[in-house]
C-alpha positions as a LaTeX table, in Angstrom:
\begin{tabular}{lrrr}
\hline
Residue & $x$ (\AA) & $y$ (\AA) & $z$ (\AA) \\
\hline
Unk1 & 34.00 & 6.04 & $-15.62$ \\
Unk2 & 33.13 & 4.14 & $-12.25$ \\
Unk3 & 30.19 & 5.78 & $-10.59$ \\
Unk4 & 31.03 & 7.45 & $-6.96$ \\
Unk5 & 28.26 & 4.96 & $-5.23$ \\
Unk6 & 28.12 & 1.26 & $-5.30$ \\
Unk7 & 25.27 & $-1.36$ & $-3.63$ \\
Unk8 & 23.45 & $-4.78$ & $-3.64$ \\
Unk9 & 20.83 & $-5.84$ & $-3.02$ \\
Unk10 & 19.03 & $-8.90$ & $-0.51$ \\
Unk11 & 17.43 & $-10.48$ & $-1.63$ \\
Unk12 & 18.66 & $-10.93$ & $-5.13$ \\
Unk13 & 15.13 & $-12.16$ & $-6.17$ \\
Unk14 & 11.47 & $-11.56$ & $-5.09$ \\
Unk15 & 7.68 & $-11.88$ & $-5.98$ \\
Unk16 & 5.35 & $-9.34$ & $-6.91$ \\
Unk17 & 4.20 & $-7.64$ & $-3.23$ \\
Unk18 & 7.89 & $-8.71$ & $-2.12$ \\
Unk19 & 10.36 & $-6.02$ & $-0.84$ \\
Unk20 & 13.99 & $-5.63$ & $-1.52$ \\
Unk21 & 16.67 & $-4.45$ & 0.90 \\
Unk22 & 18.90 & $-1.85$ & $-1.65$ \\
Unk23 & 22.35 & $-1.02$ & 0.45 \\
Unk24 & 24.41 & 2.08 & $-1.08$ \\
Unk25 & 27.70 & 2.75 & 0.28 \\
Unk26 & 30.73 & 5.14 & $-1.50$ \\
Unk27 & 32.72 & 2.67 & $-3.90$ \\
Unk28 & 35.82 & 1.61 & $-1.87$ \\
Unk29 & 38.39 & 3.42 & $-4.13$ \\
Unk30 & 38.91 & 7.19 & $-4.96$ \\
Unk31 & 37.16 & 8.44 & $-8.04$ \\
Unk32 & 38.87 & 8.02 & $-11.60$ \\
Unk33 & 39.44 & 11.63 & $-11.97$ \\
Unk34 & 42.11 & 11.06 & $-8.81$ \\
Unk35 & 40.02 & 13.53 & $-6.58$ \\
Unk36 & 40.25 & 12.15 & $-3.09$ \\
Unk37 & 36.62 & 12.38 & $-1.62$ \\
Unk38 & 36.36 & 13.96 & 1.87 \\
Unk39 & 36.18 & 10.66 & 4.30 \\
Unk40 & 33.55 & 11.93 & 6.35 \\
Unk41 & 30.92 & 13.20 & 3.53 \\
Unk42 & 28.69 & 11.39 & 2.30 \\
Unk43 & 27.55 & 11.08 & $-1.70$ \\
Unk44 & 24.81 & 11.82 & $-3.12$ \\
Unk45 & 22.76 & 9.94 & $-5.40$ \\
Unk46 & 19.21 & 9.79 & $-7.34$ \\
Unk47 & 17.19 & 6.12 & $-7.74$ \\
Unk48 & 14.83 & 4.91 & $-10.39$ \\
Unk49 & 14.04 & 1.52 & $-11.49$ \\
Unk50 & 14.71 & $-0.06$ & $-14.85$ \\
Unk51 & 13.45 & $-3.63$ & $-16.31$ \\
Unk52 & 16.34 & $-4.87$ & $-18.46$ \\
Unk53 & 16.37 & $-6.17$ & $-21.72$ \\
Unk54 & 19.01 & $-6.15$ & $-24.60$ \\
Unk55 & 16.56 & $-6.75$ & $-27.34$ \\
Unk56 & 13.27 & $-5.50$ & $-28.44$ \\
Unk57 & 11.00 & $-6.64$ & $-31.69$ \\
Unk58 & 14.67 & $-9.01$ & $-32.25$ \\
Unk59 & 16.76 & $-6.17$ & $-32.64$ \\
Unk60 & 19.62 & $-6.42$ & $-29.99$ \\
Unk61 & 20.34 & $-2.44$ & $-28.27$ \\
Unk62 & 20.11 & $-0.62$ & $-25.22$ \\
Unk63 & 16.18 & $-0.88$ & $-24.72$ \\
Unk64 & 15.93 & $-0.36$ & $-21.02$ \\
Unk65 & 12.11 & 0.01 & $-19.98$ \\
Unk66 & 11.83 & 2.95 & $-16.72$ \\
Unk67 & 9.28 & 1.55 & $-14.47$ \\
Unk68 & 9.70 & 3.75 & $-11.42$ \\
Unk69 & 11.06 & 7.05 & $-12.50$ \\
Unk70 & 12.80 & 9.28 & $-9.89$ \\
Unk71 & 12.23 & 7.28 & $-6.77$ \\
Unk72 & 14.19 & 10.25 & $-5.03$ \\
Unk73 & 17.79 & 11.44 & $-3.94$ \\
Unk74 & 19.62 & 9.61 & $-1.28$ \\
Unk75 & 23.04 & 9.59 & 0.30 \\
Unk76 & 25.62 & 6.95 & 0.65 \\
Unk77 & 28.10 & 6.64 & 3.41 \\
Unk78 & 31.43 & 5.67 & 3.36 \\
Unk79 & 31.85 & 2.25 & 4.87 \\
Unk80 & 35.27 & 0.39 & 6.37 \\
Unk81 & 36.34 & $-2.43$ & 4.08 \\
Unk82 & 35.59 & $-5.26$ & 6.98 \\
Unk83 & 38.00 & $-7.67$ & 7.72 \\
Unk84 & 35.88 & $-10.90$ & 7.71 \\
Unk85 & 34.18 & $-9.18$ & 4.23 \\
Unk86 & 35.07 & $-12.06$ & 2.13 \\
Unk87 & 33.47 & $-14.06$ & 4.58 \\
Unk88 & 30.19 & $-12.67$ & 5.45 \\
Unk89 & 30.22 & $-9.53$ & 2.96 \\
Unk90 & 30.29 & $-5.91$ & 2.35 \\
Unk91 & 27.69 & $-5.91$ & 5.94 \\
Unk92 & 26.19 & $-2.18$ & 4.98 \\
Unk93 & 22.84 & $-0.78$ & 6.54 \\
Unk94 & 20.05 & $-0.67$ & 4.52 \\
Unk95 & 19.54 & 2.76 & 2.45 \\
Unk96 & 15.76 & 1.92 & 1.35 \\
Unk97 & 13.44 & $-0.63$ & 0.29 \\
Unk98 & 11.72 & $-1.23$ & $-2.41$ \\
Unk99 & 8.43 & $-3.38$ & $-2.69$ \\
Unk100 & 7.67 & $-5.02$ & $-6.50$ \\
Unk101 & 4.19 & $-4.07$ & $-7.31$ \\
Unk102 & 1.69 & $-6.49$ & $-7.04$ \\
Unk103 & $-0.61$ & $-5.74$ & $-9.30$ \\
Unk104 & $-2.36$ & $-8.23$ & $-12.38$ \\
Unk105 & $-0.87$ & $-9.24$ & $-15.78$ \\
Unk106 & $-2.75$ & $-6.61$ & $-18.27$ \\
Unk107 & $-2.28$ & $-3.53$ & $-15.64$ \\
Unk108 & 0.32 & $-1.04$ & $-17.24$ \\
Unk109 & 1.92 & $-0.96$ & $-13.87$ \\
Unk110 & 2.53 & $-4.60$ & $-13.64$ \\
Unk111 & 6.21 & $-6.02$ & $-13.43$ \\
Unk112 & 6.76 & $-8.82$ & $-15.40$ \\
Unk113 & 9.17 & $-11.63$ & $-14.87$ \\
Unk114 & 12.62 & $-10.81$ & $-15.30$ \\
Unk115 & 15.95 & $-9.09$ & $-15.12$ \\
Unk116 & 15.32 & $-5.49$ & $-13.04$ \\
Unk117 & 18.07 & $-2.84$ & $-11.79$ \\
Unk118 & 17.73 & 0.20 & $-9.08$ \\
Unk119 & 19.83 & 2.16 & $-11.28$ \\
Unk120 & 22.17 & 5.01 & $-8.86$ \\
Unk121 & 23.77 & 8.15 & $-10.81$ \\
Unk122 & 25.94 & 10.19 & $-8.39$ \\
Unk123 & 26.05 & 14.41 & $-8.94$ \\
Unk124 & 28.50 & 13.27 & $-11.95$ \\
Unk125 & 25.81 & 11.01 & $-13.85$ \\
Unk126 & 27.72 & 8.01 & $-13.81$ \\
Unk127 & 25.71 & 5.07 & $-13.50$ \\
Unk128 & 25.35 & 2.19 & $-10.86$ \\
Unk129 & 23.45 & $-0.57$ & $-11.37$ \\
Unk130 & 21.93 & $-3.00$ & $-8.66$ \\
Unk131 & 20.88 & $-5.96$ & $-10.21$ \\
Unk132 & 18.01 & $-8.11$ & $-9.13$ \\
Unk133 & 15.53 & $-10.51$ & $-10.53$ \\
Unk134 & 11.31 & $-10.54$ & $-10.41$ \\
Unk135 & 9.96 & $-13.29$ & $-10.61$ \\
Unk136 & 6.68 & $-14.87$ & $-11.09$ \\
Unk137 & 4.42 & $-15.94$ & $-8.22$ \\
Unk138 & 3.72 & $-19.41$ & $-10.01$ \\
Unk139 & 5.21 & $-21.25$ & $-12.98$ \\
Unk140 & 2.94 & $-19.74$ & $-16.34$ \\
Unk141 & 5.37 & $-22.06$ & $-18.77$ \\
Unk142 & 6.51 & $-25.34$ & $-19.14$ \\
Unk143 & 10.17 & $-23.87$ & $-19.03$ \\
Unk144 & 12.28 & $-21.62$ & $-16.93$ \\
Unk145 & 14.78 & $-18.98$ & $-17.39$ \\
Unk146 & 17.14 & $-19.10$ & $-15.07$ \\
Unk147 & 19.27 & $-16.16$ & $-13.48$ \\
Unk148 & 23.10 & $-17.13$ & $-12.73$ \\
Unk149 & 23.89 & $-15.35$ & $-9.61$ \\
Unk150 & 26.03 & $-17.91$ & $-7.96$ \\
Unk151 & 28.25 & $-17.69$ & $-11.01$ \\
Unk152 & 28.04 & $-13.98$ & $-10.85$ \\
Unk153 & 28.99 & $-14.41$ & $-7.46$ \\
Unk154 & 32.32 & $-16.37$ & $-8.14$ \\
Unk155 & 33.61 & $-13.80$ & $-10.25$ \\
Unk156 & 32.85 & $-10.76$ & $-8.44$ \\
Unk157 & 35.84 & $-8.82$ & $-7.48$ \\
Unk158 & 34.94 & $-6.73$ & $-5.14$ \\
Unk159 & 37.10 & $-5.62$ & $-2.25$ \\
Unk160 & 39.49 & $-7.09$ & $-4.76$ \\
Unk161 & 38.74 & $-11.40$ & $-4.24$ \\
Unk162 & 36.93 & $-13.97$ & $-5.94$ \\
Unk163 & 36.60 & $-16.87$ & $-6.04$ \\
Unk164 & 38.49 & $-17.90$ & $-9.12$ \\
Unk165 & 41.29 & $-14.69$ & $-9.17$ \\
Unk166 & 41.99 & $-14.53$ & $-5.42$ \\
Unk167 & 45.53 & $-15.66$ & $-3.95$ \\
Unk168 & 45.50 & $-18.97$ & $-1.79$ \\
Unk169 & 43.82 & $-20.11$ & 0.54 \\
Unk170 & 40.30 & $-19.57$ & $-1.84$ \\
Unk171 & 37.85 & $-18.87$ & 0.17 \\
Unk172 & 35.37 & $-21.78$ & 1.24 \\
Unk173 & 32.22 & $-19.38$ & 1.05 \\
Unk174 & 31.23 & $-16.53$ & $-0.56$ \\
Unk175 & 28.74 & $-14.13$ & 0.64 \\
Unk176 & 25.76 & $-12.49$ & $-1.52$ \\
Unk177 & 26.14 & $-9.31$ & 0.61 \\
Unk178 & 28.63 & $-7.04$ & $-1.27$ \\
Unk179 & 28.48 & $-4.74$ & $-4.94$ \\
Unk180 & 28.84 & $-6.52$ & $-7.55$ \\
Unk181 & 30.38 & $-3.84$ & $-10.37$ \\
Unk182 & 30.00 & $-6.69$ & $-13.62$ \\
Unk183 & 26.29 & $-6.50$ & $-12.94$ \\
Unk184 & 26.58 & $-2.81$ & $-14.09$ \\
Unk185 & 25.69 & $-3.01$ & $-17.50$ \\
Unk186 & 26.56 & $-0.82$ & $-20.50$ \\
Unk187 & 23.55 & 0.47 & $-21.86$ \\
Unk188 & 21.81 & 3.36 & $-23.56$ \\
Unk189 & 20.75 & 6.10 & $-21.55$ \\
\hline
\end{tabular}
C-alpha cells in the first residue's frame, strides 16, 4: 500500500559535509483504503536514513544498512498540484535538511559512496523512500558507478506525466523537483 507522504529531494547527489534539501508533502491522491484525508491536516511522519544495497557477501536480499536511526517525527502538508508542475516541478518548501557526515574512511560513522534513502513511514507504517546518492569527494578508482537519474526522471509519473507515457505535446523539460514513487523500493524491513 502507497504510503500517506511522498518527497524528493535537491539535490539528488552530494559530498560528505554536503546538505540535502528533503521536501515532504501528502501524496496527491486519497489513501488506498478510500478514506478521504481531512484537506486541511497535515500527516505525520517519522525519518531515518538508510544506505541501500540489494546484496551482501553475494547473496542478493533486502540488506538495508540504518545509518541515522530516528532522525525525528515531522509533518507533511498538503500541497496544490501546480499548474506549470510539469514544467518546473512539484515546487514544495523544504521540511528539513540533512548534512552527509564528513567524517574519514575507517570511522564507523563514515558514509560511503553510494545509493542512500531518507526513508518516511506515516502513523500506518507504510514506507516512503527519498532516494539520493553520496558520493565521494575525489575519484578512489579507475572506474565509476554511475546513478541514472535522468532516466529515472523520464519515467516518473508523478502528477500523472512523463516523459515517455504522457499525451501530446511531450513536454520539452522535465524538472528534478517532484516525488518520484519508482524510487521507493521493495525491501525488507
Amino acid at each position: 500500500n502507497a504510503s500517506d507522504v511522498e518527497g524528493y529531494c535537491w539535490p539528488l547527489s552530494q559530498v560528505p559535509g554536503g546538505t540535502i534539501d528533503v521536501k515532504v508533502g501528502v501524496r496527491l491522491s486519497n489513501p488506498p483504503d478510500g478514506v478521504p484525508m481531512d484537506p486541511d491536516e497535515p500527516v505525520s511522519f517519522t525519518v531515518d536514513v538508510r544506505r541501500l544495497r540489494r546484496m551482501k557477501g553475494g547473496v542478493e536480499g533486502g540488506y538495508d544498512e540504518v545509518k541515522l536511526p530516528a532522525l525525528g517525527t515531522y509533518r507533511a502538508p498538503r500541497y496544490a498540484l501546480n499548474a506549470d508542475y510539469l514544467e518546473h516541478g512539484a515546487g514544495w518548501a523544504t521540511t528539513f535538511s540533512l548534512t552527509i557526515p564528513d567524517l574519514p574512511p575507517g570511522d564507523p560513522a563514515h558514509w560511503e559512496s553510494g545509493l542512500y534513502a531518507v526513508l518516511c513511514t506515516d502513523t500506518k507504517g507504510r514506507d516512503y523512500y527519498v532516494s539520493f546518492v553520496v558520493r565521494p569527494r575525489e575519484a578512489r578508482r579507475a572506474f565509476a558507478v554511475l546513478a541514472n537519474t535522468n532516466t529515472w526522471n523520464a519515467y516518473n509519473m508523478w502528477g500523472g506525466y512523463g516523459k515517455y507515457s504522457h499525451t501530446y505535446p511531450v513536454p520539452e523539460t522535465l524538472p528534478f523537483f517532484s516525488p518520484n514513487p519508482a524510487l521507493t523500493p521493495d525491501v525488507a524491513q
